[in-house]
N, C-alpha and C positions, 0 to 999 in steps of 0.2 A: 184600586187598579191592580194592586198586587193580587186580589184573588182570581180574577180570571186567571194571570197566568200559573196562578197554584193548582186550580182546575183544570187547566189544559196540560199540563205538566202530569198529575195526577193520574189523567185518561190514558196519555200516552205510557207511562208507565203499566198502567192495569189492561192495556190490552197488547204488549210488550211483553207482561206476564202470561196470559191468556195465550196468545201467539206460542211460548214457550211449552205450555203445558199442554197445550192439543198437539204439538207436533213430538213430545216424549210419549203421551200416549200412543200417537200411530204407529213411532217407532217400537213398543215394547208389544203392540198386540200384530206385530210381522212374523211371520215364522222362523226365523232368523234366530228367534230368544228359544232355543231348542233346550229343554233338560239335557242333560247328559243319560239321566237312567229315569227309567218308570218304575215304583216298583208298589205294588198292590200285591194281595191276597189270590185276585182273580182280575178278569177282564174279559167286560163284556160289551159287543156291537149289539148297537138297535137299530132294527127299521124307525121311518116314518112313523111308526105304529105304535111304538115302543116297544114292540115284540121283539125278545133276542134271539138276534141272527148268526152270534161266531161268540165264542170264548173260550178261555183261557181258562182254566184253573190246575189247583191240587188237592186230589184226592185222597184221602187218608186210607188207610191198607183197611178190610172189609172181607165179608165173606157173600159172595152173590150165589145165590142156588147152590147153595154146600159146597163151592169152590173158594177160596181163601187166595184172595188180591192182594200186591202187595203195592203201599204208598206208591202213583203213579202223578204224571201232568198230564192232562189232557187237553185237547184242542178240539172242538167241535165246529164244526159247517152245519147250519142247522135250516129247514125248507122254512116259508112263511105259514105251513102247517104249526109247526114245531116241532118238527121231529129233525133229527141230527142225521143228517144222510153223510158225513164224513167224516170221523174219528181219527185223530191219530195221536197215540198211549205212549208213553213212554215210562218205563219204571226201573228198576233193579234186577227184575227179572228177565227186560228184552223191550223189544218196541214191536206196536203192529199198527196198522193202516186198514181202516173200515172202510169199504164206500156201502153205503143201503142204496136198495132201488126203491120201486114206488110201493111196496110190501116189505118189509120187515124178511118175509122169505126167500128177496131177490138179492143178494149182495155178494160181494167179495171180499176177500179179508185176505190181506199179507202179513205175518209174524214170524219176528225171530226173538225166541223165550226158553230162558231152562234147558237151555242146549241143544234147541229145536229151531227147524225153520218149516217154511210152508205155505200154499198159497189154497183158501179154500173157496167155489164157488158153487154158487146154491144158487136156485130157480125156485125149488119149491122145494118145503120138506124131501121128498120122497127122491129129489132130484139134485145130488151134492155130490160133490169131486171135488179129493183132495189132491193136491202136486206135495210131494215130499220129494227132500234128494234120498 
């Protein structure tokens, strides 16, 4: 006679348990358990696709087309192309702001670096204005 009530005693307890732990997991996978800090290398968004769409990194100082960059973060907005139609640089030297259009040729750029400012916009090669103060 004693086992059944051991067995029922037993169930009540394991799903008492059970009860407890489904509802700590709902509670820890809410948004609510927030990090305080991220902190990564880089960071990067994906489509659907797994193609990346936005990130985050730091770039080590470099020399592009015989110009010498110096350590910068950059932030790209990048099309389902891949290509990064909006930049924005920040480094030691000053920060600037890219948008691209649908060519590489079409864009605008705002920069203040090296004790310069400036806003450049281009159509095509042949076709660029700059604003200086």
């Amino acid at each position: 006679m004693n086992s059944p009530r051991l067995l029922a005693a037993l169930t009540v307890v394991n799903l008492l348990l059970l009860a407890f732990l489904l509802l700590s997991q709902i509670r820890s996978a809410q948004a609510d358990n927030v990090a305080p800090v991220l902190r990564a290398r880089a960071l990067q968004i994906v489509d659907d696709r797994g193609r990346v769409r936005a990130g985050i990194s730091v770039q080590p100082a470099s020399v592009f087309k015989g110009k010498p960059y110096a350590e910068n973060v950059i932030l790209r907005l990048i099309d389902q192309h891949g290509r990064p139609e909006v930049k924005i640089i920040a480094s030691t030297d000053g920060g600037a702001v890219s948008l691209v259009g649908r060519t590489d040729e079409v864009q605008a750029l705002l920069a203040a670096n090296k004790g310069q400012s400036g806003v450049e916009l281009q159509t095509r090669p042949d076709n660029r204005r700059v604003i200086a103060p």
